[in-house]
Backbone as CSV, one residue per row, in Angstrom:
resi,resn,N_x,N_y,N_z,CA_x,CA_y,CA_z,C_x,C_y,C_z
1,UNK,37.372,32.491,117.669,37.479,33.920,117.970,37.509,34.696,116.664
2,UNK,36.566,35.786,116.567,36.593,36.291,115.215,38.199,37.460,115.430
3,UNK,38.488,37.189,114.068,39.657,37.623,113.822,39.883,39.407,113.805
4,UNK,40.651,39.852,114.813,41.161,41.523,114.940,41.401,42.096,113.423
5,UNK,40.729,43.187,113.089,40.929,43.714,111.427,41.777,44.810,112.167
6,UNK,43.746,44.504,111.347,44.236,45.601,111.765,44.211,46.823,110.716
7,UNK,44.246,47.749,111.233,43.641,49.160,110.132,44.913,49.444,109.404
8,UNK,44.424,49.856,108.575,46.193,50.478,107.284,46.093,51.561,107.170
9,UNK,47.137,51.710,107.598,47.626,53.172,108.083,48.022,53.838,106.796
10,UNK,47.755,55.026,106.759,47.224,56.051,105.421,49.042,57.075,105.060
11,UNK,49.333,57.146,104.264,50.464,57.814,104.434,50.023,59.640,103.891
12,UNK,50.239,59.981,104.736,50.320,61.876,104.088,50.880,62.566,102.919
13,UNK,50.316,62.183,102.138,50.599,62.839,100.646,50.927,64.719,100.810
14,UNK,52.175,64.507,100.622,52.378,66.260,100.706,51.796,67.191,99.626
15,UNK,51.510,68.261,100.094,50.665,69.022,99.300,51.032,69.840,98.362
16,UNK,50.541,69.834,96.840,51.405,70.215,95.974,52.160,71.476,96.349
17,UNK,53.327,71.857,95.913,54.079,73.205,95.917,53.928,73.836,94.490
18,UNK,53.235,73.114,93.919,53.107,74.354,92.509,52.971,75.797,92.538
19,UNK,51.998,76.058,93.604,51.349,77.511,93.984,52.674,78.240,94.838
20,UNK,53.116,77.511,95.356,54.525,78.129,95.956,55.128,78.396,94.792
21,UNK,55.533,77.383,94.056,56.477,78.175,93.413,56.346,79.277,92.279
22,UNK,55.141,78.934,92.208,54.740,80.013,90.965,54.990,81.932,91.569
23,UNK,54.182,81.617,92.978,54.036,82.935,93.838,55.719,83.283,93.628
24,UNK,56.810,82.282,94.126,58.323,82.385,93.916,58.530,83.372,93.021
25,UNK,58.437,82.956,91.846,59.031,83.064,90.486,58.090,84.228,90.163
26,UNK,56.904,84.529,90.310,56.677,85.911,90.055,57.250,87.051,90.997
27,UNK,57.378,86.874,92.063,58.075,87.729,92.871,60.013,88.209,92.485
28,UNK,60.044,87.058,91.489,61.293,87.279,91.581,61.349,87.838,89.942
29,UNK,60.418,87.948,89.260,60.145,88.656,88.135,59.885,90.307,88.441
30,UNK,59.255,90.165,89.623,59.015,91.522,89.987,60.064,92.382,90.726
31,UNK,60.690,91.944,91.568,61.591,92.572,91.736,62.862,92.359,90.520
32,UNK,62.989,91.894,89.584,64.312,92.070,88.170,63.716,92.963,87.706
33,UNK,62.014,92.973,87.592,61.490,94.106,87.182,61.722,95.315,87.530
34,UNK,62.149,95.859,88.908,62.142,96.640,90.094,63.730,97.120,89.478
35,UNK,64.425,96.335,89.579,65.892,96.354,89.692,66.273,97.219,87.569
36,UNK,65.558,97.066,86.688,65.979,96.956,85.320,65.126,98.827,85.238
37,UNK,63.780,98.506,85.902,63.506,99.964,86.107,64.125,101.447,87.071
38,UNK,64.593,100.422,87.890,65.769,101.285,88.761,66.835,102.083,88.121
39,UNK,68.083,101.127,87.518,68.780,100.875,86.467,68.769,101.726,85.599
40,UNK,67.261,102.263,85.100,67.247,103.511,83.662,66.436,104.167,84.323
41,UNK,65.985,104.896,85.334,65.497,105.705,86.030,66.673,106.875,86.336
42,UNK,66.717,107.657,86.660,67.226,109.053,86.574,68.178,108.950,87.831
43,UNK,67.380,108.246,88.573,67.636,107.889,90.321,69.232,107.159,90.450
44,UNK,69.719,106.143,89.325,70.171,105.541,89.726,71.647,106.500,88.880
45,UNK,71.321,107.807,88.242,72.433,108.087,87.701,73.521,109.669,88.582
46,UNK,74.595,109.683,88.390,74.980,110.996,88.763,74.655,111.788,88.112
47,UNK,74.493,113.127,89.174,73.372,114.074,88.651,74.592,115.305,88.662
48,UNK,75.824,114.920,89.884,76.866,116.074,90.326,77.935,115.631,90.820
49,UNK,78.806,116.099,90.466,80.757,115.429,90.756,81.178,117.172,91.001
50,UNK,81.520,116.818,92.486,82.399,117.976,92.653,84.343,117.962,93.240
51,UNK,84.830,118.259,92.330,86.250,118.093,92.797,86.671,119.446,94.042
52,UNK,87.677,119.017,94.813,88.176,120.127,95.165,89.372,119.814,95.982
53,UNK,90.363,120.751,96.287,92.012,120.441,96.476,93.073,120.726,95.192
54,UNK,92.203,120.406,94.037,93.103,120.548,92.736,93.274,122.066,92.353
55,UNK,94.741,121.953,91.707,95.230,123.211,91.469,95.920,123.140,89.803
56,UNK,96.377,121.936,90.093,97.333,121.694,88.900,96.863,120.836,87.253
57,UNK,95.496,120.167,87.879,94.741,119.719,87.205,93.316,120.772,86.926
58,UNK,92.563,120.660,86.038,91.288,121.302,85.741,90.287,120.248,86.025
59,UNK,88.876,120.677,86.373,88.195,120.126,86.572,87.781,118.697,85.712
60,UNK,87.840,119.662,84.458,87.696,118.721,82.987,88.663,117.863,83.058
61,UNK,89.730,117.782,83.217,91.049,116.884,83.269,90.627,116.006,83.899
62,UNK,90.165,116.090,85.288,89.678,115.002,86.429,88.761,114.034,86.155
63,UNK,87.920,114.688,85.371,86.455,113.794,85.374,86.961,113.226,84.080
64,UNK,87.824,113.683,83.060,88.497,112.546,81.977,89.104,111.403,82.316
65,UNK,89.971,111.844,83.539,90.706,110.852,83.714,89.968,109.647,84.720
66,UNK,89.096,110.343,84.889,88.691,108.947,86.034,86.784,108.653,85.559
67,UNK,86.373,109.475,84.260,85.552,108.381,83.128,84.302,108.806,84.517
68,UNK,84.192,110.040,85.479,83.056,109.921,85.946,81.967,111.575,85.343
69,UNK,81.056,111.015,84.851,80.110,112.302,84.381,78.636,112.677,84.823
70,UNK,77.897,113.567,84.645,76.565,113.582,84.964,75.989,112.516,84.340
71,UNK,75.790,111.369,84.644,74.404,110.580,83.300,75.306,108.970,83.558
72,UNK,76.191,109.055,84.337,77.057,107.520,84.681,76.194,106.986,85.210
73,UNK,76.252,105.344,85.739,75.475,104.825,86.925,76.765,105.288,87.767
74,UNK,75.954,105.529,89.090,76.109,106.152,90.314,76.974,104.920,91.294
75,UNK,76.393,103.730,91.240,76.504,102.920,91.677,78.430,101.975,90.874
76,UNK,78.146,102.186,89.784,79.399,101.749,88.867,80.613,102.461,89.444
77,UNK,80.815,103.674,90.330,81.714,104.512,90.398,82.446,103.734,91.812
78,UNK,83.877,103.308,91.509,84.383,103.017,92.852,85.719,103.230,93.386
79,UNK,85.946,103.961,94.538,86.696,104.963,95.526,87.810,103.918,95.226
80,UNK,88.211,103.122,95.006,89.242,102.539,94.571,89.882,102.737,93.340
81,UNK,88.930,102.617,92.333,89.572,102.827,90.768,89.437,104.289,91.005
82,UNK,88.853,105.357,91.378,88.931,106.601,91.461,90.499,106.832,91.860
83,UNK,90.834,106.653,92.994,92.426,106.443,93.863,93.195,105.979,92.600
84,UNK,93.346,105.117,91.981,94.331,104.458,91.096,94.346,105.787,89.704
85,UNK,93.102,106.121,89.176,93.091,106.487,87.996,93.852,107.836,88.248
86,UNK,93.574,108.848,89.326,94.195,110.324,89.815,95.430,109.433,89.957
87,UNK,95.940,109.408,91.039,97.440,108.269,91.255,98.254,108.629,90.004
88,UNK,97.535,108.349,88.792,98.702,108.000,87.893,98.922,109.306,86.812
89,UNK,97.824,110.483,87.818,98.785,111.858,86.840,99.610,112.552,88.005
90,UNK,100.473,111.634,88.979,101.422,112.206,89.270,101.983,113.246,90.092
91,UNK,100.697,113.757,90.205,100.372,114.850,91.075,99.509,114.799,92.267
92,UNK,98.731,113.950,92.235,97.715,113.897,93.445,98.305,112.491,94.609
93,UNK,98.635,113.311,95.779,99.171,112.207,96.784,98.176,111.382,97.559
94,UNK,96.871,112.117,97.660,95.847,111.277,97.954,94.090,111.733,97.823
95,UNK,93.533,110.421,98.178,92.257,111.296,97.443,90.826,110.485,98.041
96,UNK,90.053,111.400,98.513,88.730,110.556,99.103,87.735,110.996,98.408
97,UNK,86.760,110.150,98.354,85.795,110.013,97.341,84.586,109.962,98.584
98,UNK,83.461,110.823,98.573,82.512,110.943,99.076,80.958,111.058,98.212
99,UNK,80.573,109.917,98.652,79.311,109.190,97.418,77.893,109.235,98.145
100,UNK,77.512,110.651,97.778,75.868,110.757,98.602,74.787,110.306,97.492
101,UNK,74.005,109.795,98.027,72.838,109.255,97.304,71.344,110.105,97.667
102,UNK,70.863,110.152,96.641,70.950,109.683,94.929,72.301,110.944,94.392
103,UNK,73.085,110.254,93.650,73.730,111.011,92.551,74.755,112.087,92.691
104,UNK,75.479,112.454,94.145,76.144,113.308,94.210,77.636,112.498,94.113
105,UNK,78.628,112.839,94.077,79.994,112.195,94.311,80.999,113.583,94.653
106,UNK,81.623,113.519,95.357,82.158,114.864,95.977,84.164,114.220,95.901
107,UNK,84.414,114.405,95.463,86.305,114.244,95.243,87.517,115.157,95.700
108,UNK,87.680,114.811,97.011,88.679,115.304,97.524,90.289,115.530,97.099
109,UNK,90.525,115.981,96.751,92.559,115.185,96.534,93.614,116.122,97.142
110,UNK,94.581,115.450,97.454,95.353,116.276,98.114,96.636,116.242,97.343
111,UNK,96.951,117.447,97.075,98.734,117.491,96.007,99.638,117.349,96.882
112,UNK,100.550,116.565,95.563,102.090,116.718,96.591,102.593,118.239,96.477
113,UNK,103.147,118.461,97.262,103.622,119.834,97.659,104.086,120.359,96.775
114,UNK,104.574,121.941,96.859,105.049,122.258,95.935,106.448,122.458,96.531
115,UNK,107.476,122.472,96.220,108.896,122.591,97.008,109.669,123.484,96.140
116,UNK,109.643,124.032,95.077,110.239,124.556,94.068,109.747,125.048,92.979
117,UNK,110.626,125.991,92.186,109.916,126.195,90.816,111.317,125.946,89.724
118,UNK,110.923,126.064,88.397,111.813,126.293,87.556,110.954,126.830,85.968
119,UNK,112.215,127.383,85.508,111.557,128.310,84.164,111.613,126.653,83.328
120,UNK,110.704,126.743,82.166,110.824,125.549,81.140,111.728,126.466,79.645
121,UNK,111.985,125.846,78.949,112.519,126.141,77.652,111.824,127.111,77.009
122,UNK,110.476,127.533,77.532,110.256,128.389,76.258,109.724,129.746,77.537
123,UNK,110.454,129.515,78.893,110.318,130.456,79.912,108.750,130.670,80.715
124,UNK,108.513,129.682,80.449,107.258,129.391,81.189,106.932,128.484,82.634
125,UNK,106.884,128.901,83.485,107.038,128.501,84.965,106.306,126.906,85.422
126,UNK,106.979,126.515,86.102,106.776,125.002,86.390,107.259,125.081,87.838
127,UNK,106.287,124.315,88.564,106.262,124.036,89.562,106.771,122.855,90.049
128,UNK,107.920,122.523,90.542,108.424,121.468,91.143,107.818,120.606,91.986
129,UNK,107.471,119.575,92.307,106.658,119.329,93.307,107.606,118.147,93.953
130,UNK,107.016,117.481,94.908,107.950,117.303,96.405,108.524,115.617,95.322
131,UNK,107.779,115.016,94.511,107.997,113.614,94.124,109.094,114.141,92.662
132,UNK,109.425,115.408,92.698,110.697,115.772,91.822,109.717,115.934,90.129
133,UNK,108.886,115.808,90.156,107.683,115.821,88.866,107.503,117.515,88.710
134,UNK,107.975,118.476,87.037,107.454,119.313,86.801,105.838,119.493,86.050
135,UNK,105.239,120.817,86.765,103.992,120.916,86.223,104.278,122.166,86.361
136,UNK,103.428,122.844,84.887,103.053,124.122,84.781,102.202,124.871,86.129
137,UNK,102.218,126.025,86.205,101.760,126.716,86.837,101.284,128.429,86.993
138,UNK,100.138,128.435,87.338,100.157,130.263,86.849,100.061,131.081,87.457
139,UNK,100.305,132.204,87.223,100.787,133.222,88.536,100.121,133.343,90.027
140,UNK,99.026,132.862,89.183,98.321,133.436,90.789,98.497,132.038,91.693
141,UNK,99.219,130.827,91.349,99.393,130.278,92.235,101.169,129.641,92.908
142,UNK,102.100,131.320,92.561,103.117,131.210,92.756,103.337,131.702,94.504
143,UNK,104.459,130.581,94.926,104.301,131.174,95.896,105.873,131.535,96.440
144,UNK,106.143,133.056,96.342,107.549,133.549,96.300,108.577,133.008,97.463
145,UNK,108.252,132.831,98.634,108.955,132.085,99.085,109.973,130.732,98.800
146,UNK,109.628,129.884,97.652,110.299,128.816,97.123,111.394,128.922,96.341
147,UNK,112.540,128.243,96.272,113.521,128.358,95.575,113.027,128.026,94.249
148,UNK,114.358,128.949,93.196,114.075,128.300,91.746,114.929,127.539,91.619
149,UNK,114.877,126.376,90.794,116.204,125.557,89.969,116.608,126.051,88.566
150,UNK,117.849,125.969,88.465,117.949,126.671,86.996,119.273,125.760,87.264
151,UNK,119.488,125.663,85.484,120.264,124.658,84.883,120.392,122.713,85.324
152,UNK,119.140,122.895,85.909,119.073,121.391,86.259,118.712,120.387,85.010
153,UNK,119.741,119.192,84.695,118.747,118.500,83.727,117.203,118.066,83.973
154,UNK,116.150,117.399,83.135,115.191,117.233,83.558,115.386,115.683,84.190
155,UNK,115.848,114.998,83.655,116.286,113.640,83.982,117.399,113.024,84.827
156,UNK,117.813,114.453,85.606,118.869,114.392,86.421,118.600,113.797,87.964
157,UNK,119.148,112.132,88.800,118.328,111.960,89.406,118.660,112.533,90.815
158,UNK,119.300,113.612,91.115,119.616,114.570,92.310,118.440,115.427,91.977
159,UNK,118.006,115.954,90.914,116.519,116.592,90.865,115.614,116.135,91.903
160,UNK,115.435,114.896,91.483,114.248,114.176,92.317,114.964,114.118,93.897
161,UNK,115.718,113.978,93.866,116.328,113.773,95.545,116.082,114.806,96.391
162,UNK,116.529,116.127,95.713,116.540,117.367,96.133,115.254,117.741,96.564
163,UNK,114.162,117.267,95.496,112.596,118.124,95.916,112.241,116.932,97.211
164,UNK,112.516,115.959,97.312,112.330,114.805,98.165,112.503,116.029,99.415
165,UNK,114.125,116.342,99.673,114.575,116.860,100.503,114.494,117.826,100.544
166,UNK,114.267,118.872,100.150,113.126,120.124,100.373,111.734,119.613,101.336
167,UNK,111.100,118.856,100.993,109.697,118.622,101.578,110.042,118.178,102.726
168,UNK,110.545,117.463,103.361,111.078,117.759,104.129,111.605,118.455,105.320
169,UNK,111.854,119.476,104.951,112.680,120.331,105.601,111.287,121.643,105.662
170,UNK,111.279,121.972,107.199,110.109,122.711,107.285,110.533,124.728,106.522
171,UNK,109.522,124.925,106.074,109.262,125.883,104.966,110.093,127.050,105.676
172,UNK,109.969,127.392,107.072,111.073,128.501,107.483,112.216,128.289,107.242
173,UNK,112.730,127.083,107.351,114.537,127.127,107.254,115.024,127.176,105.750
174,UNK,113.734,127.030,104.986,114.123,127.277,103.193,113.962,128.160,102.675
175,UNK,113.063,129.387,103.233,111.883,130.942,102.666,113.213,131.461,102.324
176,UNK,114.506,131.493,102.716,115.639,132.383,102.189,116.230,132.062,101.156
177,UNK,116.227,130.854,100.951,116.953,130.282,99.585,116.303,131.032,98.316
178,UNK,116.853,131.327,97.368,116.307,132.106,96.341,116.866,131.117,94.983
179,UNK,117.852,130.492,94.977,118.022,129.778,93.949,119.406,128.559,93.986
180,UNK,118.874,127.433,93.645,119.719,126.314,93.900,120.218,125.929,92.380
181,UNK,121.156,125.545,92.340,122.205,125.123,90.832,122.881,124.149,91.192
182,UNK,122.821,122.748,90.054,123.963,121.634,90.277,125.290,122.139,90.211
183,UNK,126.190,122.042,90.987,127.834,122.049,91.049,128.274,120.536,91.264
184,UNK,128.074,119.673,90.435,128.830,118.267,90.964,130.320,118.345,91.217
185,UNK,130.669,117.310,91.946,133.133,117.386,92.042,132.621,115.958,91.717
186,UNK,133.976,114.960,91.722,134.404,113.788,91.819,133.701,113.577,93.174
187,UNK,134.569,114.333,93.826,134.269,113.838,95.801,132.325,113.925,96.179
188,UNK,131.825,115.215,95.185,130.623,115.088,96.133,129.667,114.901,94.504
189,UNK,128.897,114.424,94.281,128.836,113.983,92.756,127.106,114.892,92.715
190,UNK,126.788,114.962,94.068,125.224,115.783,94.280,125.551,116.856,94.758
191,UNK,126.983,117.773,94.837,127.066,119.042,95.083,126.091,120.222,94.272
192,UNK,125.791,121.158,95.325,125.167,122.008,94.521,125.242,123.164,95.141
193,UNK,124.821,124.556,94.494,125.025,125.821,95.171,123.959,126.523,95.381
194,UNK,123.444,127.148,96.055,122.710,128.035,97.180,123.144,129.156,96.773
195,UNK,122.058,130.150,95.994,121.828,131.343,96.471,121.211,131.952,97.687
196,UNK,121.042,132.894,98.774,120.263,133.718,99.292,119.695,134.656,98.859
197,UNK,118.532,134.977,99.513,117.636,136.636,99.430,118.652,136.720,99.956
198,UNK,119.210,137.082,101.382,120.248,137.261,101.951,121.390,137.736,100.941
199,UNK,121.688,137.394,100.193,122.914,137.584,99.742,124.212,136.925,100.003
200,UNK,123.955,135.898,100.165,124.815,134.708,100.911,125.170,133.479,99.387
201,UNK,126.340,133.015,99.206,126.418,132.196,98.419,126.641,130.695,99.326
202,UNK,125.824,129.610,99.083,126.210,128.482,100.002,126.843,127.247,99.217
203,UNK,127.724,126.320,99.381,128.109,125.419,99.280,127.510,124.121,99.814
204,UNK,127.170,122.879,99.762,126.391,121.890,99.961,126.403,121.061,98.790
205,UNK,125.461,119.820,99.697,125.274,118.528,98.563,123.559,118.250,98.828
206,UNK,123.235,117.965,98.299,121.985,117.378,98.321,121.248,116.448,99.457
207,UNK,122.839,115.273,99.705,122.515,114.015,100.460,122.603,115.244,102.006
208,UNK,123.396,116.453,102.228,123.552,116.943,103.555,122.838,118.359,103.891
209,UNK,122.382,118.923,103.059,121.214,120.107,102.893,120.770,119.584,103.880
210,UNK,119.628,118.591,104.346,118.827,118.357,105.266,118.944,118.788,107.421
211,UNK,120.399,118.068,106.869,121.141,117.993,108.249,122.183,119.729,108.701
212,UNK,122.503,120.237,106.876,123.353,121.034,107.350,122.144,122.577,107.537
213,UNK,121.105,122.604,107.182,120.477,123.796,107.124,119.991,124.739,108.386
214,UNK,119.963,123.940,109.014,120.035,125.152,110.719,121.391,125.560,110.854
215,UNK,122.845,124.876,110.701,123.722,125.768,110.787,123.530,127.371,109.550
216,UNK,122.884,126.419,108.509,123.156,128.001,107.534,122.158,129.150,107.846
217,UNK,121.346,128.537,108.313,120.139,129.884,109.497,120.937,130.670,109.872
218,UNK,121.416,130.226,110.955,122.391,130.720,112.329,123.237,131.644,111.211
219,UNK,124.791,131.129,110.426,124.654,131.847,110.159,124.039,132.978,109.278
220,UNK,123.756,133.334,108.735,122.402,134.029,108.265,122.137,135.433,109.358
221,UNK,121.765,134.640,110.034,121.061,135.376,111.273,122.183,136.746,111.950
222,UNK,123.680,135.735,112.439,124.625,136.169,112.785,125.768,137.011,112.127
223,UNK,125.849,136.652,110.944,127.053,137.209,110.094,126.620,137.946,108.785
224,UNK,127.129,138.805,108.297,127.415,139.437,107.247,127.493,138.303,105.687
225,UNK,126.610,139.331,104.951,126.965,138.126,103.275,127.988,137.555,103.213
226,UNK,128.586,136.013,103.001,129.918,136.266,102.488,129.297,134.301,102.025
227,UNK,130.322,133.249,101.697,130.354,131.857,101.309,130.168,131.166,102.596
228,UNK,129.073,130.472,103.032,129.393,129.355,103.683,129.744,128.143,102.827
229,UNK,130.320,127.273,103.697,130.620,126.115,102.739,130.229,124.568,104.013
230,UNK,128.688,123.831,103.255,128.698,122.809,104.351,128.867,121.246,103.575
231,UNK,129.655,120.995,103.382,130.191,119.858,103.223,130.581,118.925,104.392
232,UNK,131.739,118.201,104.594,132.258,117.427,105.448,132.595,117.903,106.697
233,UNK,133.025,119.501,106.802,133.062,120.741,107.839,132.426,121.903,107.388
234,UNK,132.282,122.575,108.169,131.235,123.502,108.240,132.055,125.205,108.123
235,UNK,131.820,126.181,107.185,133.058,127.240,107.341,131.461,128.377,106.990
236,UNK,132.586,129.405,107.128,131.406,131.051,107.215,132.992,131.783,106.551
237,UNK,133.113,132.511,105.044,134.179,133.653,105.010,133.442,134.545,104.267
238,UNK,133.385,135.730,104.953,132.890,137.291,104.216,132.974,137.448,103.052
239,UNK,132.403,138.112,102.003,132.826,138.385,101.055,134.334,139.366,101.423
240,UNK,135.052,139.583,100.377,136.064,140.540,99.948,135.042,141.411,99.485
241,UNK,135.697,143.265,100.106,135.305,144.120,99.541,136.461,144.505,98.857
242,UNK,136.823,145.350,97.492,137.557,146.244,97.325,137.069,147.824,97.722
243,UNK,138.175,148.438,98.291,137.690,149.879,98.699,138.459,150.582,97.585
244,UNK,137.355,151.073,96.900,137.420,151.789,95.377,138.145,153.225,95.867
245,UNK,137.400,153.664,96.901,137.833,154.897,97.305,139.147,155.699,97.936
246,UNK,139.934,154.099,98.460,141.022,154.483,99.060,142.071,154.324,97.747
247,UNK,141.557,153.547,97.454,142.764,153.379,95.833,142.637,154.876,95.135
248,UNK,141.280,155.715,94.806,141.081,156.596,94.268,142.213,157.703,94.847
249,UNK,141.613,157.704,96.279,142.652,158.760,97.137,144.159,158.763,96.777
250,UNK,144.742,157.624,96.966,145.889,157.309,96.264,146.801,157.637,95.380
251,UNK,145.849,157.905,94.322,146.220,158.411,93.320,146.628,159.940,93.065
252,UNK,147.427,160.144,92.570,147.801,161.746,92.589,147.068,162.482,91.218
253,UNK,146.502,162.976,91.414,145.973,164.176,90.661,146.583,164.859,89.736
254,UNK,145.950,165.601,88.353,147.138,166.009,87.333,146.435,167.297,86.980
255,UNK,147.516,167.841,87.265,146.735,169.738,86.858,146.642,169.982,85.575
């Protein structure tokens, strides 16, 4: 029997990938290309930074402190380090960053309040603000309703407590206060005193201002100038008048 020729089977040589990869690697030249021309193109830079909310800072101040200008990359700028860098002048309680493309950046911030004022050493007005931090301020953004502090140290830490507790306390039950002064005792060590527009002298502490200030409305509202006193109990006494005139009468006359 003539012998079966079995056939040999051919194996499939895969087909070079040189041309693949070359096509690869230029494509990926072309787009670094894409990306390096992007990069120094005009496109990829801020063209406009607009702040707004700030009062206490200048525009120029802002864009120092947070290193953003016309001609930055656009892309380098981020709503995080923006938040941290404002943050740390003290004044800004919060802040959103709005990033339109190509090239705009728009900066929101919001201040801590203002709760107070006080004169500085060389009689120049400072604005208290709610985290107990003084900043200058200029007329046109005084707002007469707020108490002043006078004779407060700067490093005194019932300062800071006080503007805490001012903010706090909604702006009608304070518009009368005209001026607050440390009075410390042994017993109350954050005592302090209350002037009125009113004409009212008040007694208080710092830690109880919060709780005692609708009674000092009321009276206000109800009684005649004279000392409240809100400490541990709560009191209302008139001033003393002297009557100049009846003493005058009094007196006998000399021809």
């Amino acid at each position: 029997m003539p012998k079966t020729q079995i056939p040999v089977l051919k194996e499939d040589r895969p087909k070079p990938k040189t041309g693949r990869r070359i096509i690869f690697i230029l494509m990926l030249l072309f787009i670094a290309l894409l990306v390096v021309l992007f990069f120094r193109s005009p496109v990829s830079k801020v063209t406009e930074i607009h702040f707004t909310g700030n009062t206490f800072n200048s525009e120029g101040q802002l864009k120092e402190k947070t290193g953003i200008y016309a001609g930055v990359q656009y892309f380098s700028v981020s709503e995080g380090k923006v938040k941290e860098q404002l943050a740390s002048l003290g004044t800004i309680q919060s802040v959103e960053v709005d990033k339109q493309f190509p090239g705009v950046i728009n900066v929101n911030v919001v201040e801590y309040p203002t709760v107070a004022y006080e004169l500085d050493k060389d009689g120049g007005l400072q604005a208290i603000l709610s985290t107990g931090k003084s900043v200058p301020v200029s007329a046109s953004g005084i707002a007469v309703e707020k108490p002043i502090l006078t004779q407060w140290e700067q490093k005194d830490p019932n300062k800071a407590k006080l503007s805490k507790v001012l903010a706090d306390i909604p702006n009608r039950m304070t518009s009368d206060i005209s001026e607050i002064i440390p009075s410390p005792t042994p017993s109350f060590p954050d005592r302090i005193k209350l002037y009125t527009r009113s004409k009212f002298e008040v007694i208080t502490a710092v830690s109880l201002l919060q709780d005692k200030v609708e009674y000092l409305n009321q009276v206000i509202e109800m009684e005649e100038p004279g000392i409240i006193t809100m400490l541990e109990a709560d009191s209302y006494e008139p001033f003393k008048s002297e009557n100049i005139e009846e003493e005058t009468e009094g007196t006998p006359t000399q021809e």
